[in-house]
Every structure is written in C-alpha cells, then in structure tokens.
Backbone as JSON Lines, residues from 0, in Angstrom:
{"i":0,"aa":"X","n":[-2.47,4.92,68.9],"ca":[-1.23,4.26,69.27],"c":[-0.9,4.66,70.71]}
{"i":1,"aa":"X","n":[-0.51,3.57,71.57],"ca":[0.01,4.05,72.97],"c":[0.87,5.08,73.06]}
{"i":2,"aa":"X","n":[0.94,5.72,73.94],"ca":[2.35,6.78,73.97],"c":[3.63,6.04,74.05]}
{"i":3,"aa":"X","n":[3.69,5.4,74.55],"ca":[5.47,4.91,75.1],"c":[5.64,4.49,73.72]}
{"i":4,"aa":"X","n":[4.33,3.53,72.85],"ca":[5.07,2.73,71.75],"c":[5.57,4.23,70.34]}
{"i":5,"aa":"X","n":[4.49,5.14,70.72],"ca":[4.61,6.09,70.11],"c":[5.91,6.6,70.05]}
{"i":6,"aa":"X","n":[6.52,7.08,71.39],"ca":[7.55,7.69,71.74],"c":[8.77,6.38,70.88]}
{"i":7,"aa":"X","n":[8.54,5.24,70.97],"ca":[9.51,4.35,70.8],"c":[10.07,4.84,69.24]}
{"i":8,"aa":"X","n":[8.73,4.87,68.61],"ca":[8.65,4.83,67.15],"c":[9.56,6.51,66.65]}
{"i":9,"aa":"X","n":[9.13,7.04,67.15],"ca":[9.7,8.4,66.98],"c":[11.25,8.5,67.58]}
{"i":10,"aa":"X","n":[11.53,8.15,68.29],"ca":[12.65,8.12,68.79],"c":[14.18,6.88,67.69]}
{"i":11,"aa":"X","n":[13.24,5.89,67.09],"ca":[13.48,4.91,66.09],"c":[14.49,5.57,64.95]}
{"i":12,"aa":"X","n":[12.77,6.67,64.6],"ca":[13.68,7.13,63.55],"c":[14.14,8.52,63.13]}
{"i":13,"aa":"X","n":[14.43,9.41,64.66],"ca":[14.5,10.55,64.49],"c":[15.32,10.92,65.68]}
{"i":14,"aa":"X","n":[15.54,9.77,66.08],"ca":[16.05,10.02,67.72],"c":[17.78,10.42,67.28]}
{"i":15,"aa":"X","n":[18.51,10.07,66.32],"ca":[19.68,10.82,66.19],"c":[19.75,11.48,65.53]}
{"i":16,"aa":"X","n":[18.7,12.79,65.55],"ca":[18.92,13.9,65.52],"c":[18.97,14.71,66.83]}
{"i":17,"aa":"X","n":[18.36,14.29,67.72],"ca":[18.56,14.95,69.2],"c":[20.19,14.89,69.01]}
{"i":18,"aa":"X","n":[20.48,15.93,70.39],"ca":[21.7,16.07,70.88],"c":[22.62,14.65,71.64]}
{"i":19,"aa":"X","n":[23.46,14.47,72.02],"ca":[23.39,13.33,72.89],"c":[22.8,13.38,74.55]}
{"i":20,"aa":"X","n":[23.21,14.76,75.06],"ca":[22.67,14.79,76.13],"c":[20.8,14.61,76.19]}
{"i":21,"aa":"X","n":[20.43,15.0,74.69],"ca":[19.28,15.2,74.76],"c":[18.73,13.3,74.62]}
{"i":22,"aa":"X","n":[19.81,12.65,73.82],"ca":[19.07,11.07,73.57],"c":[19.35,10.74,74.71]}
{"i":23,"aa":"X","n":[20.59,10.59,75.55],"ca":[20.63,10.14,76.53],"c":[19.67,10.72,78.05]}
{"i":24,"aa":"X","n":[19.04,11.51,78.16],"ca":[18.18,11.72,79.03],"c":[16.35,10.89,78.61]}
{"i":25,"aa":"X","n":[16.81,11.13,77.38],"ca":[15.31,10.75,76.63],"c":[15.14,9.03,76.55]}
{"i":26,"aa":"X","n":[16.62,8.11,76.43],"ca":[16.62,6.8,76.86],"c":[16.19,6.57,78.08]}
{"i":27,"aa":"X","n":[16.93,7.09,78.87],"ca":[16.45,6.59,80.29],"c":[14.8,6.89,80.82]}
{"i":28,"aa":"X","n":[14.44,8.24,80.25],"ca":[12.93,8.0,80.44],"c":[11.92,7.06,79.97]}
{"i":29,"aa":"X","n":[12.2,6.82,78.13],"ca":[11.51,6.18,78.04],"c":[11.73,4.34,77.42]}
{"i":30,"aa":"X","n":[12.79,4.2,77.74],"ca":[13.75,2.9,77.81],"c":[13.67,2.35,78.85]}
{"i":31,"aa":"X","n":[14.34,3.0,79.54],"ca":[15.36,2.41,80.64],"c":[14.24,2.76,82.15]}
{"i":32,"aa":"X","n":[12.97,3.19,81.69],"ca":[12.48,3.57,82.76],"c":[12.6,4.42,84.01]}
{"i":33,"aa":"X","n":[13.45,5.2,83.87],"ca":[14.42,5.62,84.74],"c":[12.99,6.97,85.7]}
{"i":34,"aa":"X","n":[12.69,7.36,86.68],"ca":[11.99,8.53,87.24],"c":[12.7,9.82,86.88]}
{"i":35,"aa":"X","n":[12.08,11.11,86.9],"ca":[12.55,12.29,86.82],"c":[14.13,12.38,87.39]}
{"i":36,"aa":"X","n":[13.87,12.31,88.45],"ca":[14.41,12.44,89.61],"c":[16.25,11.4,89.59]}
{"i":37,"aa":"X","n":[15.73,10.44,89.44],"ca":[17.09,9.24,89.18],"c":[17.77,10.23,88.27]}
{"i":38,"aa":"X","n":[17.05,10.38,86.96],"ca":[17.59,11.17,85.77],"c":[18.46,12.26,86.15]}
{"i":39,"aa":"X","n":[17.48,13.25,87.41],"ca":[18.3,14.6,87.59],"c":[19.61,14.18,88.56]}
{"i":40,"aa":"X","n":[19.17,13.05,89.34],"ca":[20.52,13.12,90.08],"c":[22.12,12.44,89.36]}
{"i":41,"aa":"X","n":[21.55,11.4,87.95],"ca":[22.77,11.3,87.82],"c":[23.01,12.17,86.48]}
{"i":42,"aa":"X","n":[22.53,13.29,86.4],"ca":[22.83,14.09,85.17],"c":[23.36,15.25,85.87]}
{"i":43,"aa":"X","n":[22.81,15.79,87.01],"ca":[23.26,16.93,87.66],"c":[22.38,17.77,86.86]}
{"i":44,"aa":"X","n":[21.09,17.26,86.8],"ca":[20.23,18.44,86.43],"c":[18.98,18.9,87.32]}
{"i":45,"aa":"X","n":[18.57,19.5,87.12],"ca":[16.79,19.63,88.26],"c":[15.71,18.5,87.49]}
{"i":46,"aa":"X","n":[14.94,18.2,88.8],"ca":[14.18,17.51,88.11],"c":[12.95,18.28,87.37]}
{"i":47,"aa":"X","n":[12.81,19.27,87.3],"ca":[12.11,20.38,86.14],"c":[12.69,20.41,85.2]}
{"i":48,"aa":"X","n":[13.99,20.36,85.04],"ca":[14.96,20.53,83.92],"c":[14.55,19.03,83.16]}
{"i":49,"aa":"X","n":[14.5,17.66,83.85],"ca":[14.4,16.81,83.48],"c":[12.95,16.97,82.44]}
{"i":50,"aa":"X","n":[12.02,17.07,82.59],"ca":[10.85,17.1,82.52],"c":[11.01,18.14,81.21]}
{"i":51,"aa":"X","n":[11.66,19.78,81.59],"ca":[11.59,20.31,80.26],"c":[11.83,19.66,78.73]}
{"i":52,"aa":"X","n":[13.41,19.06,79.6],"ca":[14.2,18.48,78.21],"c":[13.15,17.13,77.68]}
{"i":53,"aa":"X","n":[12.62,16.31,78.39],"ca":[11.33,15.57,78.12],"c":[10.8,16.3,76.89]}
{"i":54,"aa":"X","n":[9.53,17.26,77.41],"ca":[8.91,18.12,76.85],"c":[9.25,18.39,75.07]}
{"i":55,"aa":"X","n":[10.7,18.99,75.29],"ca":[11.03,19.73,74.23],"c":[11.67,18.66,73.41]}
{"i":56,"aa":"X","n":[12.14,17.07,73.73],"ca":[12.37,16.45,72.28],"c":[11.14,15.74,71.96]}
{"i":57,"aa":"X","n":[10.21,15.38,73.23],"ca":[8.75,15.17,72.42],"c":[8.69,16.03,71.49]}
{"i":58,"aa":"X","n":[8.51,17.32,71.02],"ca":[7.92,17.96,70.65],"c":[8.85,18.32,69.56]}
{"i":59,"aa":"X","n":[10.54,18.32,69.04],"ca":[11.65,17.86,68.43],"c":[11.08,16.81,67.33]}
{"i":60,"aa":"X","n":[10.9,15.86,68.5],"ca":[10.62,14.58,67.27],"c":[9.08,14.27,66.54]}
{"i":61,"aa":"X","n":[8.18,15.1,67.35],"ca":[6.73,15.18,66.54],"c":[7.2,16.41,65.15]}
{"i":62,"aa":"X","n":[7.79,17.42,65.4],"ca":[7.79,18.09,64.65],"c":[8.14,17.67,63.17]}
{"i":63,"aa":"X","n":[9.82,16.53,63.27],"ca":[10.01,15.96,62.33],"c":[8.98,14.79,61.6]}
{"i":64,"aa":"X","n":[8.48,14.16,62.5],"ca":[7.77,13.67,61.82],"c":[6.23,14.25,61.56]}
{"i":65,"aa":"X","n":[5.89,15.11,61.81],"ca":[4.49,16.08,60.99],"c":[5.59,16.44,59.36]}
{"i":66,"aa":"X","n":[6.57,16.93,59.75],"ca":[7.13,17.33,58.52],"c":[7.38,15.69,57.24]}
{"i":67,"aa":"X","n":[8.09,14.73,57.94],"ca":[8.57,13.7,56.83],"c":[7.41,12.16,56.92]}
{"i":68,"aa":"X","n":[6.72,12.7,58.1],"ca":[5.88,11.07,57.92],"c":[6.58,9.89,57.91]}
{"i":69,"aa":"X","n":[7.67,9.75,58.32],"ca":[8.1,8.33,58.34],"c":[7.54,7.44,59.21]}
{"i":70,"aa":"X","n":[6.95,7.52,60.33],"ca":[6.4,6.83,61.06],"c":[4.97,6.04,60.88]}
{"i":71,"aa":"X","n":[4.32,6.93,59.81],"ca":[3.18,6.85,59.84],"c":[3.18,6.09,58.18]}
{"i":72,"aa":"X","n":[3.9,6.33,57.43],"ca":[4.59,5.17,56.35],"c":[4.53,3.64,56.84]}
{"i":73,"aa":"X","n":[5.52,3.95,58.0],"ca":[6.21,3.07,58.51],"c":[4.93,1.72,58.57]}
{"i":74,"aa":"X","n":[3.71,2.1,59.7],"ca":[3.02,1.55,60.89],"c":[1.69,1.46,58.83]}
{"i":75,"aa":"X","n":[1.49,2.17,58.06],"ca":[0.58,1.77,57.32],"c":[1.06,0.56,56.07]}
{"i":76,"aa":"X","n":[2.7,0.78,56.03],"ca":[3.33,-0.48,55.3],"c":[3.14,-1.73,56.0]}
{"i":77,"aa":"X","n":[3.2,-1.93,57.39],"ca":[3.46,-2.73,58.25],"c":[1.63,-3.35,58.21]}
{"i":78,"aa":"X","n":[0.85,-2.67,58.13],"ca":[-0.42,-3.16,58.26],"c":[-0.75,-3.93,57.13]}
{"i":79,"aa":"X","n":[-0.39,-3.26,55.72],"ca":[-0.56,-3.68,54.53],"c":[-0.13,-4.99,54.03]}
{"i":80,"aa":"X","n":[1.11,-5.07,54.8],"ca":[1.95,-6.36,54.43],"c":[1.42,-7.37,55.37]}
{"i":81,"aa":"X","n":[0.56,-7.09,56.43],"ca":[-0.08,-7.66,57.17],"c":[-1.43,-8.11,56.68]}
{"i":82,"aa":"X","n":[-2.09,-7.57,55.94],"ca":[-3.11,-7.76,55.02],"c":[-3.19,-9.02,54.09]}
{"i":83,"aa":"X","n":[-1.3,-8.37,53.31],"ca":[-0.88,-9.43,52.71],"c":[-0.69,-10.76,52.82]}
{"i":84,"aa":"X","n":[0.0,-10.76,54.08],"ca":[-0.21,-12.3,54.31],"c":[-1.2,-12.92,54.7]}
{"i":85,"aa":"X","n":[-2.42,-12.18,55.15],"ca":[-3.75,-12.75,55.43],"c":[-4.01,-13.13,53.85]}
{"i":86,"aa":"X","n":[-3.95,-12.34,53.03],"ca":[-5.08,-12.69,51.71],"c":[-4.18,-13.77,51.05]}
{"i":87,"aa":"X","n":[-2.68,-13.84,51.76],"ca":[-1.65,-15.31,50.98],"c":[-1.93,-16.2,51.82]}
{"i":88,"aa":"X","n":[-2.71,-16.35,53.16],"ca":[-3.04,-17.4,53.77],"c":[-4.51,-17.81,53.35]}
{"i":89,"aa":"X","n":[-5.77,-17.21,53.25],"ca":[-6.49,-17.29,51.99],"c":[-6.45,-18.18,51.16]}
{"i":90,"aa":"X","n":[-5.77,-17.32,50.26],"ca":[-5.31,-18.2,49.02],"c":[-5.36,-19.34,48.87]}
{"i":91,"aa":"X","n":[-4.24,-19.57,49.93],"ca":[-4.11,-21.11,50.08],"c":[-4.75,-21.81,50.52]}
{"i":92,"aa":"X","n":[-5.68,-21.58,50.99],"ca":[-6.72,-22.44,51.49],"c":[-7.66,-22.61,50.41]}
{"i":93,"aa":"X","n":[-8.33,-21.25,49.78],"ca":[-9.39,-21.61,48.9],"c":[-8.94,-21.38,47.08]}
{"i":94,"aa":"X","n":[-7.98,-21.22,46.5],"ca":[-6.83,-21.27,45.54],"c":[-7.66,-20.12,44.83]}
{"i":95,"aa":"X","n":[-8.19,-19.24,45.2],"ca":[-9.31,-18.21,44.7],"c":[-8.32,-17.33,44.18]}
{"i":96,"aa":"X","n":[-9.01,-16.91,42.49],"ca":[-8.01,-15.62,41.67],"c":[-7.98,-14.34,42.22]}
{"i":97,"aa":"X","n":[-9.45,-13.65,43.31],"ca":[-9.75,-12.43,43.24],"c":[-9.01,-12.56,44.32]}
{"i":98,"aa":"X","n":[-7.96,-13.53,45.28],"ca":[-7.39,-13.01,46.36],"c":[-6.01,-12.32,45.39]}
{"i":99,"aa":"X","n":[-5.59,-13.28,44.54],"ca":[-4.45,-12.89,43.98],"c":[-4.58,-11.28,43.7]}
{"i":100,"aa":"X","n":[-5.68,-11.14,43.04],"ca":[-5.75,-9.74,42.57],"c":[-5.71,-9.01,43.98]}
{"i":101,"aa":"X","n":[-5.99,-9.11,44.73],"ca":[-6.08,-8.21,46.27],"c":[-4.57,-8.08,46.46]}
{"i":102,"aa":"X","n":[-3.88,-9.42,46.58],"ca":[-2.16,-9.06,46.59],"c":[-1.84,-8.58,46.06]}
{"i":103,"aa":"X","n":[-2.07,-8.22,44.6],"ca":[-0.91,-7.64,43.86],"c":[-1.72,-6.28,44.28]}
{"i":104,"aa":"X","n":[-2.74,-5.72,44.35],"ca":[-3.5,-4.46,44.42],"c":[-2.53,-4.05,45.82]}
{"i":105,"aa":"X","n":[-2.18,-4.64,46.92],"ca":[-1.74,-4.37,48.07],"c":[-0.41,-3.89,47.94]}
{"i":106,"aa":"X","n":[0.21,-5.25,46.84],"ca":[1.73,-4.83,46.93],"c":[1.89,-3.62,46.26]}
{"i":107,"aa":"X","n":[0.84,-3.23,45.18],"ca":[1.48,-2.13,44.77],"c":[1.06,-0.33,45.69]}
{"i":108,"aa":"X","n":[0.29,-0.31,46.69],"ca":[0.33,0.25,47.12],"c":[1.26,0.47,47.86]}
{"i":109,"aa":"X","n":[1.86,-1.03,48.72],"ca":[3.28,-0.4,49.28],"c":[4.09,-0.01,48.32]}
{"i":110,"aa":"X","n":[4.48,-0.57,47.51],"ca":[5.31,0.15,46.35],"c":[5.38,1.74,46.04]}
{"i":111,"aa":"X","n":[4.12,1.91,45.75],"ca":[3.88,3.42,45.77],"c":[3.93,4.46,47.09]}
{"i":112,"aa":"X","n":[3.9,3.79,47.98],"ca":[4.18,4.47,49.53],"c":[5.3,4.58,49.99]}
{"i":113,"aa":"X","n":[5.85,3.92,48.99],"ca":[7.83,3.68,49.41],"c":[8.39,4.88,48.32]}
C-alpha cells in the first residue's frame, strides 16, 4: 500500500485518538500538504519539532493498529466484496451454480471477519 494512502487509512480510523494539536499538525502534513516548515511557522514550532511530532503519531497510529487490525479488516473486506461483485457479474452472464456457491462462500467470510 502507498504511504500517504496508508497514512490516510490510519489516520481514518485512529486519528481521534491523537491529541488535537497532534491531528491538527498531522492534517496539514498529510492532507493539506502543507511543508515542515509552513507547519512550524504557523504553529510556532521548529521545524524538527514538526517532523518529531510527524514521527511519533506515525508510530501512535501503527501501534494501534498492530494492536486492533482495523485497517487491515478494513482493505481485506473491501477486496472480498470486490470479488463479490465480480463472481455476481459472472453469474449473470453465464447463470452458473458454482459462482453462486463462491458468493455465498465469500459473504460468509466477510461475515466472519466482522
């Protein structure tokens, strides 16, 4: 997975647990595009400081998710159901039973992943 989309994903669903100073420095880096530097001058911080606080909710929000996996739930539901509608587009084309059985085999794995 790219980093930024990475960072997006993590930030999705873990990002309010940061502080606010900590989301709001962490938007503008990886949102709002913002440079170190823009960041430190309108925060009144160093731009090392910028970069630490970087650092340390990367490493904030990997932690939570090594611990709860939501992300990685997230991105293997999203594939599955993607599967799904391939083997329901299938279907319909060739009215075949063993796709049916592939759907329901699919849905119930998301089921069980939820």
């Amino acid at each position: 997975m790219e980093k930024i989309v990475e960072q997006g994903l993590l930030y999705d669903f873990y990002g309010e647990l940061l502080t606010d100073h900590q989301r709001s420095v962490y938007e503008d880096v990886v949102f709002n595009d913002l440079s170190p530097s823009e960041i430190a001058k309108e925060q009144g911080i160093s731009r090392q400081g910028v970069h630490d606080l970087i650092r340390r909710c990367n490493k904030i929000l990997e932690e939570y998710e090594a611990k709860l996996h939501l992300v990685a739930k997230f991105v293997k539901i999203r594939e599955m159901v993607g599967e799904i509608q391939s083997q329901a587009d299938e279907y319909m084309e060739t009215r075949d039973l063993e796709r049916i059985e592939q759907i329901r085999r699919l849905s119930g794995e998301i089921t069980s992943t939820l």
